[in-house]
C-alpha positions in Angstrom: 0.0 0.0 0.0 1.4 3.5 -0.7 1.7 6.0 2.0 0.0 9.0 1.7 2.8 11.9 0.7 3.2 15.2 2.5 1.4 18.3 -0.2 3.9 21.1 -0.3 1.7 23.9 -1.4 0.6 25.4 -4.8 4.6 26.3 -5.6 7.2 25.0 -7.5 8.5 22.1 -5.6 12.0 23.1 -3.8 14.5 21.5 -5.4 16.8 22.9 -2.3 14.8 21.2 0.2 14.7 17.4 -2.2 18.6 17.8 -2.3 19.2 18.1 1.8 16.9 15.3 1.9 18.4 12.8 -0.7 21.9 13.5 -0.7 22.3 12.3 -3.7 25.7 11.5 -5.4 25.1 12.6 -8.9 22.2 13.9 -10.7 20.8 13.3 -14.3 18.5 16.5 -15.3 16.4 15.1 -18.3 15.0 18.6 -20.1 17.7 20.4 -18.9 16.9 24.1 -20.1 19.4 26.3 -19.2 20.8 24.6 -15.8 19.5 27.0 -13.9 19.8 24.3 -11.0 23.5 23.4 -11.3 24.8 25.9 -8.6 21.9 24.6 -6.1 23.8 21.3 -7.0 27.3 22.9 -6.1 26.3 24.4 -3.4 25.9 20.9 -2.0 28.6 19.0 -2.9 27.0 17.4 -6.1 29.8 17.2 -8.7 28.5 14.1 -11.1 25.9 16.4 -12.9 24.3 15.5 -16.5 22.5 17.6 -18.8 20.0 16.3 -21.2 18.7 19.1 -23.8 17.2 18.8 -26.9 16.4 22.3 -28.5 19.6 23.9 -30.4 18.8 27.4 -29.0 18.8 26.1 -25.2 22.0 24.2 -25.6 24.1 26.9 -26.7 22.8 28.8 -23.7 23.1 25.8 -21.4 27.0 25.1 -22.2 27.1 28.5 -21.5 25.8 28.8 -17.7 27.6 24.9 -16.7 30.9 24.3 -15.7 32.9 22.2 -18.9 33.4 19.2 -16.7 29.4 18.9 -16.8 28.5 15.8 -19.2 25.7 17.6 -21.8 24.0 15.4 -24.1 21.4 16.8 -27.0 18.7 14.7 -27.7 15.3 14.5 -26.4 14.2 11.4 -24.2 12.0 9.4 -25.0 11.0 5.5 -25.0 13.2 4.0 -27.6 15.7 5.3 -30.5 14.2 7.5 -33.2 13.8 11.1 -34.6 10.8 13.5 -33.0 9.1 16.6 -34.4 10.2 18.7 -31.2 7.2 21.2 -30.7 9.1 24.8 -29.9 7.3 27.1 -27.4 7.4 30.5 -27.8 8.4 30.6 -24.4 11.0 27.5 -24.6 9.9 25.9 -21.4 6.3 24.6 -22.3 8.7 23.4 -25.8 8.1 19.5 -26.0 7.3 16.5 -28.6 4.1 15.7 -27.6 1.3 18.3 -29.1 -0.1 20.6 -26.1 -3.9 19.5 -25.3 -5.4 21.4 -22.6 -2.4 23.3 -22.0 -3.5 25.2 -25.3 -6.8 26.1 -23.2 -4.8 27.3 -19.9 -1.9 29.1 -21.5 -3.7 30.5 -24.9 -0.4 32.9 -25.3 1.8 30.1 -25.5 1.8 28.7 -29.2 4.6 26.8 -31.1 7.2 29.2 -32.4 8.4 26.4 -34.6 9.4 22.1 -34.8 12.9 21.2 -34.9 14.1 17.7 -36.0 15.6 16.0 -33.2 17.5 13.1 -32.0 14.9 10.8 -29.9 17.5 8.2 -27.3 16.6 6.3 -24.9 18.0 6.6 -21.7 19.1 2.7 -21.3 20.8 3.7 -25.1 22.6 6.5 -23.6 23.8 4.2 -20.5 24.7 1.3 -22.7 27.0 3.7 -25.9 28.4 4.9 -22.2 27.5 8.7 -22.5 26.1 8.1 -18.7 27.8 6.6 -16.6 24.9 5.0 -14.1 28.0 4.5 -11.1 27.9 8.4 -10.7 24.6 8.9 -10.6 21.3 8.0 -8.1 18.8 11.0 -8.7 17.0 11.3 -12.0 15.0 15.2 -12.5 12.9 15.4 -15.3 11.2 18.3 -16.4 10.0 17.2 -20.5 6.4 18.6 -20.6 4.2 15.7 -20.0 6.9 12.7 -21.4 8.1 12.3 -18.0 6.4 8.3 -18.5 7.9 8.2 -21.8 11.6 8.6 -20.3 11.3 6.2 -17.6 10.1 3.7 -20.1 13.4 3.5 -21.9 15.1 3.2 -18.6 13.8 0.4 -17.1 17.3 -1.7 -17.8 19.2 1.0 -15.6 16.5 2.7 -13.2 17.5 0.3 -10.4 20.5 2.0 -10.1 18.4 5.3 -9.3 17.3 6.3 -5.5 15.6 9.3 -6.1 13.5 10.7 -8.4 11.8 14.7 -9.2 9.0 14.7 -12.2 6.6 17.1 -13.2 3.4 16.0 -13.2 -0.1 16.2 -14.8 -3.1 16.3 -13.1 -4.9 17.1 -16.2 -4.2 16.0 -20.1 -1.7 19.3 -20.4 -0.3 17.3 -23.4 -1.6 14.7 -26.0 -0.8 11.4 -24.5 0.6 12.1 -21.3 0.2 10.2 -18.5 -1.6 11.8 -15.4 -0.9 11.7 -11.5 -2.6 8.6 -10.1 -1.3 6.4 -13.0 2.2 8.3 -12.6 2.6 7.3 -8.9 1.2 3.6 -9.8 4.1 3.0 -12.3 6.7 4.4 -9.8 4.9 2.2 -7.0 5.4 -0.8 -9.4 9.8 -0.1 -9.6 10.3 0.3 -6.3 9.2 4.0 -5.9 6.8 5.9 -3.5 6.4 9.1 -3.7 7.4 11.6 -0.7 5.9 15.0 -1.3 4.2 17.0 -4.1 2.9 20.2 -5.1 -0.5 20.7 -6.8 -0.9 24.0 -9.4 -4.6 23.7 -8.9 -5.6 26.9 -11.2 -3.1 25.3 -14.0 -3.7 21.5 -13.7 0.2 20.1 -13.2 2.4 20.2 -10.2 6.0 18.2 -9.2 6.2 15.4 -7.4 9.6 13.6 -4.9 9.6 9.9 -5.1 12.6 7.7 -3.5 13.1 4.2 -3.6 11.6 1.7 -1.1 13.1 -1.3 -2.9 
């Protein structure tokens, strides 16, 4: 039976507070953006740090703003190896490959800018060509506009090496197949997962959840 997890409010979840908590040795962020997060990550003693981008525009920024020992990777992760339509935002952090649903209907100024071509990996592809090296890292962040269940079905080889776990998560269909909450937290349950604490957007129909390993 899963435990009932602590609600942390309608705010982004504190990636500050999940850090002191975990103490993880290495961290994989999956939608990486700009890696805005990377000197929270300093700050505590995290130096196994990997950056998973896909659009062209945010990588250049993102090599910009990481240290150059950082491992960066460009692709966009998904369940298995293949090339995406990625669906630019004009505001970058709603971009993703699956088409917006009823985040159209919430965010009505946030339309595609433009699709870029991508390369679509895997993350068990990435661990196996040895671009991750799973030994230095035990949290996994993802932040990839509803594909969040996408991702951690093309990890299931590797994921047992991963304690804990940061998602954004959809309480409503924000994108065209994505999976929602309950099911989210099911899946999770099913490897070994329960989740610790969550925030809940209520207005905008998505929040963030914690989850750590219980087996």
């Amino acid at each position: 039976m899963m435990k009932t997890p602590i609600a942390k409010g309608d705010v982004p979840i504190n990636i500050t507070e999940v850090i002191e908590d975990a103490k993880p040795k290495g961290v994989i962020e999956v939608g990486a953006y700009l890696g805005d997060t990377w000197k929270t990550y300093s700050e505590h003693g995290i130096e196994n740090r990997c950056w998973i981008e896909p659009n062209s525009e945010n990588l250049i920024k993102l090599k910009a703003n990481v240290p150059p020992i950082d491992v960066i990777i460009n692709c966009a992760v998904c369940d298995t190896d293949k090339d995406l339509d990625f669906i630019v935002a004009n505001n970058y952090q709603s971009s993703s490959y699956l088409p917006m649903k009823e985040h159209s209907v919430l965010y009505p100024y946030i339309i595609t800018s433009y699709i870029e071509k991508v390369r679509g990996r895997s993350l068990d592809s990435l661990v196996e060509e040895g671009l991750i090296d799973m030994d230095l890292y035990d949290m996994l962040l993802m932040d990839i506009q509803g594909a969040e269940y996408y991702a951690l079905k093309g990890f299931e080889k590797n994921i047992h090496k991963i304690n804990y776990i940061v998602a954004e998560i959809n309480y409503i269909e924000m994108y065209e197949g994505c999976m929602l909450a309950d099911d989210f937290d099911k899946y999770l349950f099913d490897l070994g997962f329960e989740k610790q604490w969550y925030t809940y957007h209520s207005t905008v129909g998505w929040g963030d959840s914690y989850y750590k390993r219980i087996q």
